[in-house]
Backbone as CSV, one residue per row, in Angstrom:
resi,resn,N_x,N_y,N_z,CA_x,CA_y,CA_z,C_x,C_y,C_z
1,UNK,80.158,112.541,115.701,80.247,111.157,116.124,80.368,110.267,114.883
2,UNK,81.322,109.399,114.992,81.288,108.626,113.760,80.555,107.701,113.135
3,UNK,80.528,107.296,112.328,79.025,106.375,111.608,80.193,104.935,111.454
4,UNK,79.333,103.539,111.931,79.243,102.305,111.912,79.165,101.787,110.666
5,UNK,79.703,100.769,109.870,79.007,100.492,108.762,79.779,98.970,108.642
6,UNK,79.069,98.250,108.057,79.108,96.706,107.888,79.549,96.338,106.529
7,UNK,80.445,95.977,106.152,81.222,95.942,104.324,81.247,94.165,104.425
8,UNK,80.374,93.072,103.474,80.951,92.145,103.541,81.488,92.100,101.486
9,UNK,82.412,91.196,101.966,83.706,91.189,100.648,82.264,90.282,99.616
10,UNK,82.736,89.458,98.388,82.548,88.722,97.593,83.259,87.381,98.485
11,UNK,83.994,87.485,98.863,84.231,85.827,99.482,83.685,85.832,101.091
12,UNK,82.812,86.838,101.371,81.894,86.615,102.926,82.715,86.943,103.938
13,UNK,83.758,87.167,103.795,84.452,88.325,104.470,83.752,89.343,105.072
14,UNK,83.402,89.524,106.361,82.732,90.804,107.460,83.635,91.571,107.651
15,UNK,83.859,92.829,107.055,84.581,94.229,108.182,83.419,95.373,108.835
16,UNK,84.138,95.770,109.987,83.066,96.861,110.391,84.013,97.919,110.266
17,UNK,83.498,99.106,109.843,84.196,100.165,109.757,83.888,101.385,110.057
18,UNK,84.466,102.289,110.388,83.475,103.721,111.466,84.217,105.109,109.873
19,UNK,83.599,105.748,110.219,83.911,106.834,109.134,83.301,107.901,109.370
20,UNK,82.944,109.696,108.680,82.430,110.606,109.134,81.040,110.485,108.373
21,UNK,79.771,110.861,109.258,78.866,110.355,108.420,78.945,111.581,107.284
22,UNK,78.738,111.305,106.175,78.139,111.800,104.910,79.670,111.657,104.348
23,UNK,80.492,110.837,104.698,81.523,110.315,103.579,81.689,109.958,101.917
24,UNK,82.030,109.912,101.363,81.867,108.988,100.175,82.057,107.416,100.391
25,UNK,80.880,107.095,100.365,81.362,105.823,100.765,82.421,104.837,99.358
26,UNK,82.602,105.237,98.768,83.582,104.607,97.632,85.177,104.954,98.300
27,UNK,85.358,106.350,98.737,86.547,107.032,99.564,86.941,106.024,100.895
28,UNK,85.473,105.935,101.121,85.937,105.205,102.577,86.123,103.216,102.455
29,UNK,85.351,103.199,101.673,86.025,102.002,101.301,87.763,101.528,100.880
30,UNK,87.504,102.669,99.870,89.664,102.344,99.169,90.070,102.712,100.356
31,UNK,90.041,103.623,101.419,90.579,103.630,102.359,91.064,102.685,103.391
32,UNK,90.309,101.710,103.806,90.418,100.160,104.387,90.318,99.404,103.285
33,UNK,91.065,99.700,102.226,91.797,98.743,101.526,90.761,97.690,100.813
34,UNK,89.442,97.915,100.864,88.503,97.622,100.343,87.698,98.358,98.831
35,UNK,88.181,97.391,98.250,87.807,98.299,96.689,86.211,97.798,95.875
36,UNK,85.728,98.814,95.614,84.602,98.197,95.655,84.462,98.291,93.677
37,UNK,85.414,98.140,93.378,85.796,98.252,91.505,86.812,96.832,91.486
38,UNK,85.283,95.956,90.380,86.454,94.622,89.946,87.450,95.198,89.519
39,UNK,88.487,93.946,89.143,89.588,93.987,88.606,90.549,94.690,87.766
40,UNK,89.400,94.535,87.101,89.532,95.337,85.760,89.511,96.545,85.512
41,UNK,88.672,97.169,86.998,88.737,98.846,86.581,89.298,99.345,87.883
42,UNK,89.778,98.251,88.621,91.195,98.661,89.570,91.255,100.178,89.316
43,UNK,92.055,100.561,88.111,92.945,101.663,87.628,92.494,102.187,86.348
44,UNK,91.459,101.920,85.891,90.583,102.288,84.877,89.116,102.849,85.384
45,UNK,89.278,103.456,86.111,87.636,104.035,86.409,87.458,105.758,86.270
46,UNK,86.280,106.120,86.840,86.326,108.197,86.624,86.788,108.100,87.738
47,UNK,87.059,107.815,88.680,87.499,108.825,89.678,86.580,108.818,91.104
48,UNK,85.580,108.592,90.961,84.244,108.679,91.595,83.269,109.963,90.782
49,UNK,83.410,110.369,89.839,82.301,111.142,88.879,81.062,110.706,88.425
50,UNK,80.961,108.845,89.069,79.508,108.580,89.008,79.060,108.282,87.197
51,UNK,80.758,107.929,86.336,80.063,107.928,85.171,80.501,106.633,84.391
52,UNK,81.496,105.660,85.153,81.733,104.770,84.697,81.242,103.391,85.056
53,UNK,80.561,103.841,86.351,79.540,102.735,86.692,80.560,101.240,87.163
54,UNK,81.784,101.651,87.658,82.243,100.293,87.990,82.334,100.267,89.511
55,UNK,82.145,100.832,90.462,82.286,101.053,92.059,80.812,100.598,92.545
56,UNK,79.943,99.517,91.667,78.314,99.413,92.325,78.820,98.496,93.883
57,UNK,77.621,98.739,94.208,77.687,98.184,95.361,76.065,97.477,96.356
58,UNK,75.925,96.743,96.667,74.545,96.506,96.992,74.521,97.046,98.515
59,UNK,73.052,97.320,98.580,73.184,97.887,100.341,71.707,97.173,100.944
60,UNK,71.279,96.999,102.039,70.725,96.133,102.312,69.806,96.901,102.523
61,UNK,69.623,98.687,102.844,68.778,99.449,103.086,69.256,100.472,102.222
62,UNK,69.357,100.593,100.709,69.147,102.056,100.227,68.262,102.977,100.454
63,UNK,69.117,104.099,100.308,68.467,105.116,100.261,67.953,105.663,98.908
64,UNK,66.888,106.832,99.259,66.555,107.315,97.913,67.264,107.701,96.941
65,UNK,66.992,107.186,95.419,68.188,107.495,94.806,68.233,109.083,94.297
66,UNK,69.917,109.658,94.349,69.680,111.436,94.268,70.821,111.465,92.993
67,UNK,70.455,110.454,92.490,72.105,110.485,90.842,71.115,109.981,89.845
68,UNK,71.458,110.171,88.741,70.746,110.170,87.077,71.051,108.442,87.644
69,UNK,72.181,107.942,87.732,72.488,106.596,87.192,71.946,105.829,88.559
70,UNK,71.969,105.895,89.848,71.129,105.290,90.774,69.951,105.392,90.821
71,UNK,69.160,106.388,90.152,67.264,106.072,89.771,67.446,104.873,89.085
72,UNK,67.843,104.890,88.206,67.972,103.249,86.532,68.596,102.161,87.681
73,UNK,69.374,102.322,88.806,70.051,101.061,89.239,68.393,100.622,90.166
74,UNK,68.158,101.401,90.665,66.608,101.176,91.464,65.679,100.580,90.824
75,UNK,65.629,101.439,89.818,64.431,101.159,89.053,64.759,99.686,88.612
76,UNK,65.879,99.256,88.060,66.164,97.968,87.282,66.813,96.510,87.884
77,UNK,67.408,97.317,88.840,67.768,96.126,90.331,69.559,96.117,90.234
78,UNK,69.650,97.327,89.254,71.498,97.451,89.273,71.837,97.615,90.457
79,UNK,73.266,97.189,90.601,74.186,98.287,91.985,74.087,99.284,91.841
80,UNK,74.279,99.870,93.017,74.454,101.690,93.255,75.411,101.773,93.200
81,UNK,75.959,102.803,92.744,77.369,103.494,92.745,77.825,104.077,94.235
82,UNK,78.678,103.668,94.698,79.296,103.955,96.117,79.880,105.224,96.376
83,UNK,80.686,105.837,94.705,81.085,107.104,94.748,79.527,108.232,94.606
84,UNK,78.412,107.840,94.943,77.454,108.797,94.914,76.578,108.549,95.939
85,UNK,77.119,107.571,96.787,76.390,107.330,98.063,77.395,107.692,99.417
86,UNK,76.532,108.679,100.602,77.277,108.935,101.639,76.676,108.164,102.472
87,UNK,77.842,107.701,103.367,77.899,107.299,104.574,76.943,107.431,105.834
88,UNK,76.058,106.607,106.216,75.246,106.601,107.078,75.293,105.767,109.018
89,UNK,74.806,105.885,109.815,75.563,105.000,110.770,74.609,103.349,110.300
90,UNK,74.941,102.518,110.588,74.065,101.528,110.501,74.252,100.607,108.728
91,UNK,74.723,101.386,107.812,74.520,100.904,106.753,75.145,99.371,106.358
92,UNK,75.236,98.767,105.970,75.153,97.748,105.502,75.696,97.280,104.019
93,UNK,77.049,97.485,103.696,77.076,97.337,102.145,77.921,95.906,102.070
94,UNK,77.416,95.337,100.768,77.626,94.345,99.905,79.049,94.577,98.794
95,UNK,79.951,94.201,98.996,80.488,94.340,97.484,80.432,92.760,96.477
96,UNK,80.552,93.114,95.719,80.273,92.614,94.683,81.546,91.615,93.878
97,UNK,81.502,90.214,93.114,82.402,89.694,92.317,81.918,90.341,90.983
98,UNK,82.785,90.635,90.351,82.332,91.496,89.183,83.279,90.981,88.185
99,UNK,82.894,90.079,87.185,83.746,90.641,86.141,83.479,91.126,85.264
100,UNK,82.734,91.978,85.120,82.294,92.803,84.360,81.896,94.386,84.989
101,UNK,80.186,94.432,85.459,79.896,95.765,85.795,79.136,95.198,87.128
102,UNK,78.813,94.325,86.829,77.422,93.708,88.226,76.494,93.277,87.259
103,UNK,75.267,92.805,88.334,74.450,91.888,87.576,73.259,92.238,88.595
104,UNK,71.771,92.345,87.791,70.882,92.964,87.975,70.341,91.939,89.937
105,UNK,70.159,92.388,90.367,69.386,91.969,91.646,68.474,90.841,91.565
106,UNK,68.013,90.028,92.208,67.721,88.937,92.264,67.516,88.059,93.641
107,UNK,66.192,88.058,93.982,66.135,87.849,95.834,65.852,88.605,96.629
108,UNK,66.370,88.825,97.826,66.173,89.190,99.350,66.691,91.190,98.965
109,UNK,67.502,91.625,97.857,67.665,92.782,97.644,69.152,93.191,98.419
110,UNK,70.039,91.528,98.646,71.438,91.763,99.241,72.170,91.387,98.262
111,UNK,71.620,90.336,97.114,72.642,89.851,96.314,73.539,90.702,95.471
């Protein structure tokens, strides 16, 4: 059965989108045309290898973190990396204006 998930843009833009649960959610994002990598690393990123740190993403209910670089985003209030997070029904993700990498958390834990 497919998993539900709630993507709002940087300009407040709502999509809902269904996918297989335990997706990549970074996969399933570029897929609906939703990129969750500023500008700049468009076409400059790993791949989803979880090592360039430009695909963060905020989620309104993370999960436990299971990557070297999402413990430090937890621990410090970074984005999570989307290419190391799967797809859940219900989830809730944030993308981000980035011109750079993201910017540490601040608030309610959506910003």
């Amino acid at each position: 059965m497919p998993a539900t998930l709630t993507v709002e843009t940087p300009a407040g833009e709502t999509y809902e989108l269904t996918a297989e649960p335990g997706a990549v959610l970074r996969d399933v994002l570029l897929e609906a045309d939703l990129s969750p990598h500023g500008r700049y690393a468009t076409r400059l990123n790993c791949g989803g290898r979880g090592i360039c740190a430009t695909c963060g993403v905020r989620l309104a209910e993370p999960p436990d973190p299971d990557h070297w670089h999402d413990d430090l985003a937890d621990r410090f209030g970074y984005p999570r990396l989307s290419c190391q997070l799967q797809v859940r029904d219900g989830m809730a993700v944030k993308l981000l204006d980035k011109r750079v990498w993201g910017s540490r958390q601040s608030g309610d834990g959506t910003d």
